[in-house]
N, C-alpha and C positions, 0 to 999 in steps of 0.2 A: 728548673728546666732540664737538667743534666738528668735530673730524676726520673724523671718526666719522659727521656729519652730509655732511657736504661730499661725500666716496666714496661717500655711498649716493644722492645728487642725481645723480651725476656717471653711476653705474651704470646710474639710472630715467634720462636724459636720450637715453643713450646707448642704452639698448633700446627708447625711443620714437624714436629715431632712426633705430634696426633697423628698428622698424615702418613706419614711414613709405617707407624706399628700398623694403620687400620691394612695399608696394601701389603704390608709383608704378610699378616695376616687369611686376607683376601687370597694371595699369593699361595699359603703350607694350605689350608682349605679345599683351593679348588684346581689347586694345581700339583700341588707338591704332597700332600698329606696320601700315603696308603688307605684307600676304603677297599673293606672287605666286600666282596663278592660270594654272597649264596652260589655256588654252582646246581647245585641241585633243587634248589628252591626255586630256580630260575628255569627248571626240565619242564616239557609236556608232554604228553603219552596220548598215544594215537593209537587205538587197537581198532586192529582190523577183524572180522570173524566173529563166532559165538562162543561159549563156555564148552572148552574144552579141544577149541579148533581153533583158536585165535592169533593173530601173530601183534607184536606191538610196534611201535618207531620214537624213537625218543629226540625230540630238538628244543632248540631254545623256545622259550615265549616269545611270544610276537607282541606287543604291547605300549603301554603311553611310557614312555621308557627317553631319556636324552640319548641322543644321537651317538656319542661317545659308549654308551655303556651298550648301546644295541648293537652298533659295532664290532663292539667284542664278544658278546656274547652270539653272533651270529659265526667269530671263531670258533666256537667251541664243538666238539665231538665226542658223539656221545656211541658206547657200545653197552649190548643186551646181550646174556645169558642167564636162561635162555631164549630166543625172542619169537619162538612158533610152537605151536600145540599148547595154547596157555590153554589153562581153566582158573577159575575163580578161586583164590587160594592160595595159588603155585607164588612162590619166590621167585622175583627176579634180581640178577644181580645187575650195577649200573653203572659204569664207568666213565669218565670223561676226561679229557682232553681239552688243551687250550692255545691260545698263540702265547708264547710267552714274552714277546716283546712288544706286542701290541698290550698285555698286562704290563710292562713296564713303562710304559711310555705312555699310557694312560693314569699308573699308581695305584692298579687295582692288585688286590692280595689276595686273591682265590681260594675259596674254603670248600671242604664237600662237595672234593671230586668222585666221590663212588660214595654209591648206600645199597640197600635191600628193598625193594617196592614187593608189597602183594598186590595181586594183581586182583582187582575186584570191579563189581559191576558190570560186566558180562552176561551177553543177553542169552536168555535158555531155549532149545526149540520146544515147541509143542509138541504132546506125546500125538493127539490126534485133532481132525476138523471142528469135533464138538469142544473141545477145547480153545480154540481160538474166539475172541469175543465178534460180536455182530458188528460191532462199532468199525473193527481190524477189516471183516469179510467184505462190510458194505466200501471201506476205503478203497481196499482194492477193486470191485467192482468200475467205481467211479473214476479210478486212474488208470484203469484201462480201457476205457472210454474214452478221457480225455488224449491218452496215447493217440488212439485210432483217429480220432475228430483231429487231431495236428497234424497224421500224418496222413492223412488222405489222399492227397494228390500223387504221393511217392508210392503208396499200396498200389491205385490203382495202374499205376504205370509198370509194377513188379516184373511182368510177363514183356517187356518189353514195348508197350501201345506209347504213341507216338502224337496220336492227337489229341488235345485237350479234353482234359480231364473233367467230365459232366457231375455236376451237382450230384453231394451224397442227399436221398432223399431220406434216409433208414438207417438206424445200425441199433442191433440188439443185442443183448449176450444169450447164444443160445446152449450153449455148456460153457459150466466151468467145475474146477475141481481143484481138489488142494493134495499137491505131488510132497509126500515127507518122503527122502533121500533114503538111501539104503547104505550111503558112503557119505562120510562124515565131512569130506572136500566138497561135498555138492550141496548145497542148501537147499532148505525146504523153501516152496513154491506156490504161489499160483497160477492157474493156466486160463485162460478163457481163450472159447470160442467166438469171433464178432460176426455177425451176417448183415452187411453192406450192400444195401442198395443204392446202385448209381444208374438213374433213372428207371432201366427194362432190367438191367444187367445185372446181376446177385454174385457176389466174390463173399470168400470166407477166409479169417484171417486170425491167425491166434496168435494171442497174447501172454507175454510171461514176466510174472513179478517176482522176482527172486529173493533171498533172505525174508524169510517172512518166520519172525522169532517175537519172545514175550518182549519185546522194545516198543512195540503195538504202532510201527512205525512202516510207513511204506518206500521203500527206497524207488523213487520215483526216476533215482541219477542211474539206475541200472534195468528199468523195464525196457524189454525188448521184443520182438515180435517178427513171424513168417507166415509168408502165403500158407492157409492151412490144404494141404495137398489131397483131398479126397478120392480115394477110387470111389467110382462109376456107382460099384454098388453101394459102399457107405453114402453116395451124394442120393440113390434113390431113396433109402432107408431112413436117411438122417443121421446115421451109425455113427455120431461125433465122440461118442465115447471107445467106439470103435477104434476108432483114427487117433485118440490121445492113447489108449493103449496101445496100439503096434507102435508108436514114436517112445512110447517114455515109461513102459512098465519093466522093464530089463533095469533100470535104475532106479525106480522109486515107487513107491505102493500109493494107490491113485485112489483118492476119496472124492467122487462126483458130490459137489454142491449142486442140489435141484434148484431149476432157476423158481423166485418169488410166483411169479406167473403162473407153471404150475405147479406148483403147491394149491394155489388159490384157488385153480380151477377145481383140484381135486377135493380140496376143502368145499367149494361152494357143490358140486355133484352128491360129494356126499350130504351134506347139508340137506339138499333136495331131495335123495332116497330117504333118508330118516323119516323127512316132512310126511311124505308118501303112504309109507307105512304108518305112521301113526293116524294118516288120513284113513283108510283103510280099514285099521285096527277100529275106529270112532263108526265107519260104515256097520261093520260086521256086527259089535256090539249092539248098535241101534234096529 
């Protein structure tokens, strides 16, 4: 029995012994044990701009990350040289910065506080309009549409009008063109012309899509737009190329896109002269 007694101390002594290493254990792990910290594995680079005019920003990642390490890594500070006029290529240097007792008090041990990043994937601009694909022209097109279609109530009140705002019955693009910059701050462009009718009433109103580079992407978070201001004689003439030239040829060399329309018209005319003549040429003959 004495025996009996003795094994069963010896078994309870021995599983509180168990217990005791698993939480010391538990304890140097997840509390007490140094984990190293990527600092720079842990960067994300935000460039703003195109190839050759770019600037960057460098901060933590944002991600599924525990609470503790996001914490700390939301101390960290990061510096770029150099961090404006990048182009694809260029060396940047990258330094950071950290809390160091929020590192202590966490048991994190901080590695690769600075490196050398190239800077790559940088979008290019297009040398000219025929350059740009159809897929790029028509996006634009259509988001300056949907611009004008959002904002419609705000156009038509521009001028100041005060009563409600009547049903758009129309809106076409009746110019547009593709503005490439002459200054390397100012991005290449699109411009449209919109012709709005709201019921009798005809307003014209242009549209501009800015950064427009091989990303083949429409930056929609910066299209903007103004009453297009016609003199008297551009509104009899129709002079819209008129009226984008006096606004924006002093900065940037203006390639009018012919609207789909007519081209088509021009196409189907001539189509019919040819028919004509060959009618003709079949008279004569006979």
């Amino acid at each position: 029995m004495d025996k009996q007694k003795v094994e069963n101390k010896f078994i309870y002594f021995i599983s509180l012994l168990g217990m005791v290493m698993i939480l010391v254990l538990i304890a140097y792990f997840f509390f007490l044990r140094n984990v190293e910290v990527d600092i720079m594995d842990n960067a994300q680079y935000t460039y703003v701009g195109e190839n050759g005019n770019a600037s960057v920003v460098v901060s933590a990642k944002q991600g599924e990350l525990n609470q503790r390490m996001q914490d700390f890594l939301n101390s960290v500070k990061y510096e770029v040289s150099p961090s404006s006029d990048l182009s694809n290529g260029d060396t940047i240097h990258v330094t950071a910065t950290y809390d160091e007792a929020l590192a202590n008090q966490y048991h994190y041990k901080p590695k690769s506080i600075e490196a050398n990043v190239v800077v790559e994937g940088l979008a290019n601009r297009y040398l000219a309009l025929q350059d740009i694909p159809k897929t790029l022209i028509q996006d634009g097109r259509n988001a300056a549409l949907d611009y004008v279609k959002e904002n419609q109530d705000a156009i038509y009140k521009l001028d100041g009008k005060e009563e409600k705002t009547p049903s758009l019955d129309k809106m076409k693009i009746v110019y547009s063109a593709y503005l490439k910059s002459n200054q390397k701050k100012n991005s290449d462009r699109f411009v449209y012309i919109v012709q709005m009718t709201y019921d009798s009433e005809v307003l014209y109103y242009m549209v501009c899509i800015p950064n427009i580079n091989d990303s083949n992407e429409i930056d929609t978070h910066n299209i903007y737009g103004e009453k297009a201001y016609l003199t008297q004689e551009e509104l009899d003439g129709k002079d819209f190329n008129g009226y984008v030239d006096r606004v924006y040829s002093s900065k940037y060399q203006i390639e009018q896109k012919k609207n789909k329309e007519v081209d088509d018209f021009f196409i189907l005319v001539y189509s019919l002269i040819l028919q004509n003549q060959v009618f003709r040429f079949h008279e004569i003959q006979s």
